[in-house]
C-alpha positions in Angstrom: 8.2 -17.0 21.3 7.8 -13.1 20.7 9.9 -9.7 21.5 7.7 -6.8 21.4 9.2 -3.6 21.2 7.9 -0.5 20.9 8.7 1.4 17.2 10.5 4.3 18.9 13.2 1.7 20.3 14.2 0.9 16.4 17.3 2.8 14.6 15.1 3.8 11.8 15.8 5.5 8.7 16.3 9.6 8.7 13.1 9.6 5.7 11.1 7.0 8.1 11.1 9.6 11.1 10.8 12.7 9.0 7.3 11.3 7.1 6.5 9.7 10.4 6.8 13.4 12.8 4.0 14.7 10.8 1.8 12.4 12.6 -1.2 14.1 10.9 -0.9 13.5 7.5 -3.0 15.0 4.2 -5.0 14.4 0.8 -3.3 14.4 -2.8 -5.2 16.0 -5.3 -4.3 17.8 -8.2 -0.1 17.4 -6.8 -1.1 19.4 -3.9 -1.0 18.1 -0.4 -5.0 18.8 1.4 -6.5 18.6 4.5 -9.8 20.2 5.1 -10.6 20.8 8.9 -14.2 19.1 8.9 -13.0 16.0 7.7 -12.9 13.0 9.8 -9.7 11.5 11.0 -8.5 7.5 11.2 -5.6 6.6 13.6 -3.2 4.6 11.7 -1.7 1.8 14.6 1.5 -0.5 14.4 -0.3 -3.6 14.5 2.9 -5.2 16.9 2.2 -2.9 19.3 -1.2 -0.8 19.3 1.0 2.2 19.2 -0.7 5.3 17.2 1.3 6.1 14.2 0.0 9.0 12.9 -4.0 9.9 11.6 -5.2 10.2 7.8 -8.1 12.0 6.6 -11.7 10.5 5.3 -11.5 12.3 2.1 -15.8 12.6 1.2 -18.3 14.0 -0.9 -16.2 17.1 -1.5 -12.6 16.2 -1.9 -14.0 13.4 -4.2 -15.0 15.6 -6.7 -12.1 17.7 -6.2 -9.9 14.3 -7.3 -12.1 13.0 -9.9 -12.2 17.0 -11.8 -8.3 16.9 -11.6 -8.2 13.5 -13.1 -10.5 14.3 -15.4 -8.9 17.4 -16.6 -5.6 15.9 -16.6 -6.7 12.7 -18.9 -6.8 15.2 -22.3 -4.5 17.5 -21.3 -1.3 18.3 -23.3 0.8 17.9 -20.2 -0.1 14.4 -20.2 -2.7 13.0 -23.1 -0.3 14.9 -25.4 2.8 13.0 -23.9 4.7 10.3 -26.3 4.9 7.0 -25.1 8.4 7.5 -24.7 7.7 10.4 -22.2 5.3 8.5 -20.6 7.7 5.5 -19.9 10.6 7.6 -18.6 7.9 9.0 -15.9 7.2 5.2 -14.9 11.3 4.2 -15.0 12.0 7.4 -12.9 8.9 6.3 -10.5 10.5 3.1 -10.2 14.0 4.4 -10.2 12.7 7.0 -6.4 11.5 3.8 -5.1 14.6 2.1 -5.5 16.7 4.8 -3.9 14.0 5.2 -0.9 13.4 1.4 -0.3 14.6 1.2 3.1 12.2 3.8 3.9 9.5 2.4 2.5 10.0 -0.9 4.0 10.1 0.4 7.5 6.5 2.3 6.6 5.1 -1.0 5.0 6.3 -2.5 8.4 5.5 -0.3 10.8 1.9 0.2 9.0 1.2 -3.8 8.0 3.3 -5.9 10.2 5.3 -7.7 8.5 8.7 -8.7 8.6 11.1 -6.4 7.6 12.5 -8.9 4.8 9.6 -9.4 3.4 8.7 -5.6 2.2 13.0 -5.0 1.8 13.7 -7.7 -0.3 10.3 -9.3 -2.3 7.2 -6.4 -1.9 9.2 -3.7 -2.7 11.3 -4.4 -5.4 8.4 -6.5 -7.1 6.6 -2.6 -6.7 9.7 -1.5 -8.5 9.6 -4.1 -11.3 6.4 -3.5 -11.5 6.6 -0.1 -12.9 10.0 -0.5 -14.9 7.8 -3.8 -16.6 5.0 -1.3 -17.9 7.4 1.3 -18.3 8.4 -0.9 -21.7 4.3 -1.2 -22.7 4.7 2.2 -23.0 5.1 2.4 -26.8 3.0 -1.1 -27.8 -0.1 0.0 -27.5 -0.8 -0.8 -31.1 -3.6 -1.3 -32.9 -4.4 -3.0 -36.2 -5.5 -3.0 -39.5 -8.0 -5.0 -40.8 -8.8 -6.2 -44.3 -12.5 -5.8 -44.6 -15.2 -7.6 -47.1 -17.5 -4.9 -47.1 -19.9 -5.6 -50.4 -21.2 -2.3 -50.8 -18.7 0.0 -50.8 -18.9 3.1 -53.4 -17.3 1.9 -56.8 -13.8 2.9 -57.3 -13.3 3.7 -53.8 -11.5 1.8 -51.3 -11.8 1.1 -47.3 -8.9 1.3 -45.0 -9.9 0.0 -41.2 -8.3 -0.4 -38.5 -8.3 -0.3 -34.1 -6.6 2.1 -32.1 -6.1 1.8 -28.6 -7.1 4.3 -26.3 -7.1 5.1 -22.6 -10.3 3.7 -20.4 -10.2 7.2 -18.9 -10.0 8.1 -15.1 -9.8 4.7 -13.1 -10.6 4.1 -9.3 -8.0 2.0 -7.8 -9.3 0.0 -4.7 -6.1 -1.6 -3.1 -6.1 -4.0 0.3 -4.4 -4.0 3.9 -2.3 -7.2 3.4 0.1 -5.4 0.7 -0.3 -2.5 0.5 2.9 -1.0 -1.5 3.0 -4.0 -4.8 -0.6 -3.6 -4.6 -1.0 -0.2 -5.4 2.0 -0.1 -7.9 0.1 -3.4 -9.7 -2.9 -1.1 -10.6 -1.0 2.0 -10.8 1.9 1.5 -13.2 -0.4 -0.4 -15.8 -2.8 2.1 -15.9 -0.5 4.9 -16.4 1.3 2.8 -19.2 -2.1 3.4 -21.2 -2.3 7.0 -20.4 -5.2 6.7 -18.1 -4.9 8.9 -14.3 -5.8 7.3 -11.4 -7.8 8.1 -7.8 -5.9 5.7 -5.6 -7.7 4.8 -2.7 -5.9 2.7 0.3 -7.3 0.4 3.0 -7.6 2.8 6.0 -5.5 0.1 8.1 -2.5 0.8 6.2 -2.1 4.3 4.0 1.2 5.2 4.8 3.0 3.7 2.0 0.5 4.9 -0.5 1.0 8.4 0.6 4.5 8.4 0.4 3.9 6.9 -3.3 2.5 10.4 -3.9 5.5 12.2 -2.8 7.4 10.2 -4.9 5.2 10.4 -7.9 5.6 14.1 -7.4 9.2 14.4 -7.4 9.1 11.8 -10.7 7.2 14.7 -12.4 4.0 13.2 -13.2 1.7 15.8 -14.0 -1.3 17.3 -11.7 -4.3 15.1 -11.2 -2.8 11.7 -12.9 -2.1 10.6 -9.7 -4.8 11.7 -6.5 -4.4 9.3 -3.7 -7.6 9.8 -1.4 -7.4 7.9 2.1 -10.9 6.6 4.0 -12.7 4.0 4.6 -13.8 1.6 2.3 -17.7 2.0 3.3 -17.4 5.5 2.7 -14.7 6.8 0.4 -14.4 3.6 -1.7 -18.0 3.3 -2.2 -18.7 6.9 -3.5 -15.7 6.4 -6.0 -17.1 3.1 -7.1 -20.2 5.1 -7.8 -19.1 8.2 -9.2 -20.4 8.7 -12.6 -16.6 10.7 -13.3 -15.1 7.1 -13.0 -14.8 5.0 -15.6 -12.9 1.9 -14.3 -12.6 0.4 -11.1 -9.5 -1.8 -10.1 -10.5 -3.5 -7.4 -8.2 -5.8 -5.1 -10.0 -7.3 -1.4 -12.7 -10.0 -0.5 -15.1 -11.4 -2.7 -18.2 -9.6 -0.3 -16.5 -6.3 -1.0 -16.1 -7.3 -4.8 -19.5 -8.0 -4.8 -20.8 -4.6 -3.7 -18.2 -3.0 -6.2 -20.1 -4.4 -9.1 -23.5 -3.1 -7.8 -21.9 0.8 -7.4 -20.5 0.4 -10.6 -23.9 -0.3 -12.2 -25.1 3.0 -12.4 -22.7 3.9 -15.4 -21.9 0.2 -16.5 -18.0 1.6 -15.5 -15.4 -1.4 -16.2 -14.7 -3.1 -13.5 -11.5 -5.8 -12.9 -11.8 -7.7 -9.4 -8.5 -9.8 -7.7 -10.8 -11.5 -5.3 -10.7 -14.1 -2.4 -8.6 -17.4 -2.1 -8.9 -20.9 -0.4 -5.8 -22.4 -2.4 -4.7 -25.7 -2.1 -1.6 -27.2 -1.5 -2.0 -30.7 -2.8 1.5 -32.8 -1.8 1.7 -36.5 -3.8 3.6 -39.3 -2.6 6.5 -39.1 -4.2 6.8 -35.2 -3.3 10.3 -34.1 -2.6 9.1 -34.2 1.6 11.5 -31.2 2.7 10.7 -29.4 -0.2 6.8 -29.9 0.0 7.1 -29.1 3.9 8.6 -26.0 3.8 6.9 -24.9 1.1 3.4 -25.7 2.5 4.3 -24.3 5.4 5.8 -21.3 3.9 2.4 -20.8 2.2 0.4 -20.1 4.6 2.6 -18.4 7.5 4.2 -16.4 5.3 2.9 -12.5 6.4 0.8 -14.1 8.9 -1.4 -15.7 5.8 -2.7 -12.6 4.5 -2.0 -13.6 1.5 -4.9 -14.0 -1.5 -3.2 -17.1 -2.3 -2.5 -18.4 0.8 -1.9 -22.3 0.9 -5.0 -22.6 3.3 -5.7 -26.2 2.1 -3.4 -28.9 2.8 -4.1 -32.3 0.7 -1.6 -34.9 1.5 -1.4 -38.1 0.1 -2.1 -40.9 2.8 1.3 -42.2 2.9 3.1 -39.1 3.8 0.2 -37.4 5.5 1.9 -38.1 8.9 4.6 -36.8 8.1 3.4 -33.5 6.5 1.5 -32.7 9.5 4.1 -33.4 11.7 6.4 -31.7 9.7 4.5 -28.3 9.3 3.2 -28.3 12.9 7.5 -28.4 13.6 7.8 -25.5 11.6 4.8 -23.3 12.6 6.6 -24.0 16.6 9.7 -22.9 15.4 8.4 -19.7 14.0 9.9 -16.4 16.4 6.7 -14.0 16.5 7.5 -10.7 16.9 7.8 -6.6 15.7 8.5 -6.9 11.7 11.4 -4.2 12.8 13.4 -7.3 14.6 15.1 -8.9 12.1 14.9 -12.2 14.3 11.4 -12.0 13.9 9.8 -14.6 10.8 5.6 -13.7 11.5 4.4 -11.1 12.6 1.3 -9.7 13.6 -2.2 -9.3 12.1 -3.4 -6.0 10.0 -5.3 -5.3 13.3 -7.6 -6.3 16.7 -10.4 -6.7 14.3 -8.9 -9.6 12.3 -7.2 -11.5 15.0 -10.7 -11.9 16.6 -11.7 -13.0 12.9 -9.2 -15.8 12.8 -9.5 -16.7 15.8 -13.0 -17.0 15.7 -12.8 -19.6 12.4 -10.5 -21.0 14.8 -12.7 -21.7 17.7 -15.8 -22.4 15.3 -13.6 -25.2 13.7 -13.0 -27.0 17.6 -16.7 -26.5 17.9 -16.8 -28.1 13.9 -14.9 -31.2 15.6 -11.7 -30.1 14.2 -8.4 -30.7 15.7 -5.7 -27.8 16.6 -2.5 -29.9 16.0 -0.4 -27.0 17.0 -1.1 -23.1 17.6 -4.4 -21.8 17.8 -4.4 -18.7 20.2 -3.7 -15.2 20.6 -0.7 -14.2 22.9 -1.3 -11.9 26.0 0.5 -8.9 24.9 -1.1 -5.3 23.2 -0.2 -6.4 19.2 -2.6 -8.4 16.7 -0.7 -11.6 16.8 -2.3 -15.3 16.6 0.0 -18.2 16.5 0.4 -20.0 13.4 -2.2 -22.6 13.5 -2.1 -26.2 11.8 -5.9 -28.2 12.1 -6.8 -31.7 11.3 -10.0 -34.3 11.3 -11.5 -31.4 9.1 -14.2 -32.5 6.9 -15.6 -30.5 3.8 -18.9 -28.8 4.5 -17.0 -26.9 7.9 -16.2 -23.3 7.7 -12.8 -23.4 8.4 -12.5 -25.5 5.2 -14.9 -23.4 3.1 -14.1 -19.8 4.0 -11.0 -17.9 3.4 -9.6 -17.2 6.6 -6.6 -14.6 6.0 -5.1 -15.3 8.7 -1.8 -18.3 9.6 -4.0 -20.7 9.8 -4.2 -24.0 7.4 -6.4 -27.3 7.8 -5.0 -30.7 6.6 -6.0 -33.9 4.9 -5.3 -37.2 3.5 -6.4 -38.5 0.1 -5.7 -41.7 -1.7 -6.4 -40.9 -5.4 -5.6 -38.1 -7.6 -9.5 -38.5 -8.9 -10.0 -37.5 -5.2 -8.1 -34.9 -4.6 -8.8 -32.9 -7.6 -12.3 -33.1 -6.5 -11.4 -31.8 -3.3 -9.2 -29.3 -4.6 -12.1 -27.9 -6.9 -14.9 -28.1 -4.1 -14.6 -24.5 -3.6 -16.2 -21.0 -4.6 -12.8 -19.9 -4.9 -10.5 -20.4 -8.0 -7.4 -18.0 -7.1 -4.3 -20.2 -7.0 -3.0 -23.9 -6.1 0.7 -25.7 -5.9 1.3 -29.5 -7.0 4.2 -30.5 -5.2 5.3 -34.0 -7.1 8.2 -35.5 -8.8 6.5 -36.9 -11.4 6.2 -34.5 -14.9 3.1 -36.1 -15.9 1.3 -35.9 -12.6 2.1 -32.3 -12.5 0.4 -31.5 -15.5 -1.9 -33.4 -15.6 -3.3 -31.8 -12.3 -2.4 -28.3 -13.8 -5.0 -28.3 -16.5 -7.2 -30.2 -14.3 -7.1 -27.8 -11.3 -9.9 -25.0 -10.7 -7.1 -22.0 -10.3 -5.7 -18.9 -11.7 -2.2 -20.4 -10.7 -1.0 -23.3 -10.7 2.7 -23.7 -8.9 4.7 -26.9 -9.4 6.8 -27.9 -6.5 6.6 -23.9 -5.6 3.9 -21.6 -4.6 3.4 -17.7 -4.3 6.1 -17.3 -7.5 5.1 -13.7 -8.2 7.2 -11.7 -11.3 5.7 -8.4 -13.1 5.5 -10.6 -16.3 3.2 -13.0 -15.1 -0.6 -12.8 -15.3 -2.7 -13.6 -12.1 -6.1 -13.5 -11.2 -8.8 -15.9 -10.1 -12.0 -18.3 -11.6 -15.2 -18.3 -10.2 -15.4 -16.0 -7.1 -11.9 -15.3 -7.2 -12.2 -12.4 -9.2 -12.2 -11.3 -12.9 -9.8 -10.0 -15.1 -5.8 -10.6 -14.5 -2.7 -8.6 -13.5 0.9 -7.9 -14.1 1.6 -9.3 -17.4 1.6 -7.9 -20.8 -2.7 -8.8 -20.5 -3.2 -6.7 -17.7 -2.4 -3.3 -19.5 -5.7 -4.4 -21.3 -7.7 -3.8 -18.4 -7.2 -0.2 -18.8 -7.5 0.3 -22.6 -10.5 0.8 -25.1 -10.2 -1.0 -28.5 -11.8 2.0 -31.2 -12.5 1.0 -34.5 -11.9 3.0 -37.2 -13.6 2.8 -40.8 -12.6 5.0 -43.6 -13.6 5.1 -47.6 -11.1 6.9 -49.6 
């Protein structure tokens, strides 16, 4: 079922509707707010609805080297290079500490803008963004190098050598985030890389900008100096490509589909910048015979329609063992039916809508092209008739391994399932893929569990759980799921330089 309302009908929060009234909204560079007239203009849309939100700017050649000179400038200046780690942390706490205090605000943005259920930005995106920056807050002061003992033959008689490594900032980094998350997205690349004194161009999906933007009033108000933080809004052809190529960037963080990723590593060429990729995803979700059955149903289930499965990790491949198959299916089929579709405003509502028109016809084309495959829609399978970006959670069977729906990663609330006998089997079905994001194991039996963990193609692996997310864990993909990892103490690596240091004294 569904209840569409229009965005004006919900009691929203005094900040909502004042950063909302602007309607036309501007650049951040150097902590000042921008918007030249000859600039091309996006219309941001509740995706529930179609309703126009407000319009952002295509920041281009111009306003691109406007952000990566104030970055640039700010990376060795005393107002922040000559910051102590201590300083530096308080800015991240007190970041963390604004978002706190304007969460319901920015959970009505991240819904109005995305889609999703109120809940899910209130009380998991959100306050994972916050953790996010209060967890590198504390990797402020451990960027420590070492010294090394060294067995150099030929050193000058009577003299000694003291070496060691210091760790120093990449430099200005490009930070590429996606539509499906927008706000924990941007803090994952964000807070890390201002841990280890780098500044940052953050560039947003055009779909969904609003949350980002409000980040930079925020990040104002914290007292982060000019130019660490430049949020520049466009489209990814056009803004997100010319930062990916900018000789004035040094790193790009990069977070979308592996085509995109692809393209990133060709831009990045021309000045060999580093480049850390979270990628695309066809997880499995592989329940054993002895799974705890309302445990494994939900959480399968949960998986995938969970934001409308635009998810990186989305449980996308169900594998159920043959003697509970029947009962899986019919189990997550029940639960996809009971889901109420609807505005993420309505806190009744438990899916809503997709990013935009453009990727409902996307999933529901995998859709179709699966029927056409031979597949079988169980349940689901269609758009409703109304003006938002909706597709019904969608459960499909009789797949068989070569078909696209199988293969490709969707992103959408869609999941195919099938039976295996073996666990030989099913690991080989589970590691048939390009992908290597995440997977769940969903068994009673300790051995099983990791057993499959180790043996298991993924990033992630989940045990009776999936999509457990915390600051301090690494994630990231293998194979074409990306390279490099996030959150985690690793992931404040991706924005340092190791120097080595060789003295004779």
């Amino acid at each position: 079922m569904n209840d569409l309302t229009a965005a004006a009908s919900f009691d929203l929060k005094p900040g909502t509707t004042a950063f909302l009234s602007k309607r036309r909204h501007q650049l951040l560079i150097n902590n000042e707010w921008i918007d030249p007239p000859n600039l091309d203009r996006i219309d941001t849309l509740d995706p529930a609805t179609g309703e126009v939100l407000g319009d952002i700017p295509e920041a281009g050649k111009a306003e691109i080297e406007q952000a990566v000179s104030a970055a640039r400038a700010a990376l060795t200046s005393d107002a922040w290079h000559g910051l102590t780690g201590s300083a530096r942390s308080r800015l991240l706490w007190r970041m963390a500490d604004l978002m706190e205090e304007n969460i319901d605000e920015l959970s009505e943005l991240e819904t109005l803008d995305q889609g999703k259920p109120l809940g899910v930005g209130r009380w998991a995106e959100i306050p994972g963004s916050v953790e996010q920056f209060r967890f590198f807050a504390g990797q402020c002061n451990r960027l420590e190098g070492t010294q090394i003992p060294t067995s150099i033959a030929y050193q000058p008689p009577g003299k000694r050598i003291h070496a060691y490594t210091r760790k120093e900032p990449v430099g200005v980094v490009a930070a590429i985030v996606p539509w499906n998350s927008p706000i924990i997205m941007a803090a994952m690349k964000l807070a890390p890389a201002l841990a280890a004194g780098c500044t940052v161009i953050l560039k947003p999906a055009e779909d969904t900008s609003l949350t980002a933007l409000r980040l930079g009033e925020l990040a104002i108000e914290a007292g982060f100096p000019p130019g660490v933080i430049n949020i520049l809004t466009g489209r990814g052809e056009k803004t997100g490509k010319a930062l990916a190529k900018h000789p004035g960037i040094d790193k790009v963080a990069f977070t979308g589909s592996t085509g995109v990723g692809k393209q990133i590593l060709k831009y990045a060429r021309h000045n060999l910048k580093r480049v850390t990729l979270e990628l695309g995803g066809k997880s499995p979700v592989i329940v054993m015979g002895d799974a705890d059955m309302e445990a494994a149903i939900g959480g399968a289930a949960n998986s995938i329609f969970f934001n409308a499965g635009q998810v990186c990790v989305a449980g996308s491949r169900i594998y159920a063992h043959r003697s509970v198959y029947d009962q899986l299916v019919e189990g997550v089929s029940a639960y996809a039916d009971g889901l109420k579709l609807g505005h993420g405003l309505d806190q009744t509502t438990q899916c809503g809508p997709l990013v935009s028109k453009k990727q409902q016809a996307r999933v529901l084309g995998y859709i179709n092209q699966g029927k056409e495959d031979g597949a079988e829609v169980v349940t689901g399978g269609a758009a409703l008739d109304d003006p938002g970006s909706f597709v019904q959670p969608t459960v499909v069977a009789n797949v068989a391994p070569e078909m696209s729906i199988v293969r490709e990663e969707i992103f959408g609330p869609v999941c195919v399932v099938t039976p295996f006998d073996e666990n030989d089997e099913v690991l080989a079905l589970a590691n048939d893929s390009d992908y290597g994001l995440a997977a769940s194991i969903w068994t009673e039996s300790l051995s099983t569990a990791h057993h499959m963990a180790e043996d298991l193609q993924a990033g992630t692996v989940w045990i009776n759980s999936h999509s457990m997310y915390d600051a301090t864990l690494p994630i990231g993909g293998l194979k074409q799921s990306g390279w490099g990892r996030e959150s985690g103490q690793q992931a404040v690596e991706n924005y340092l330089e190791t120097k080595t240091v060789c003295a004779v004294l």
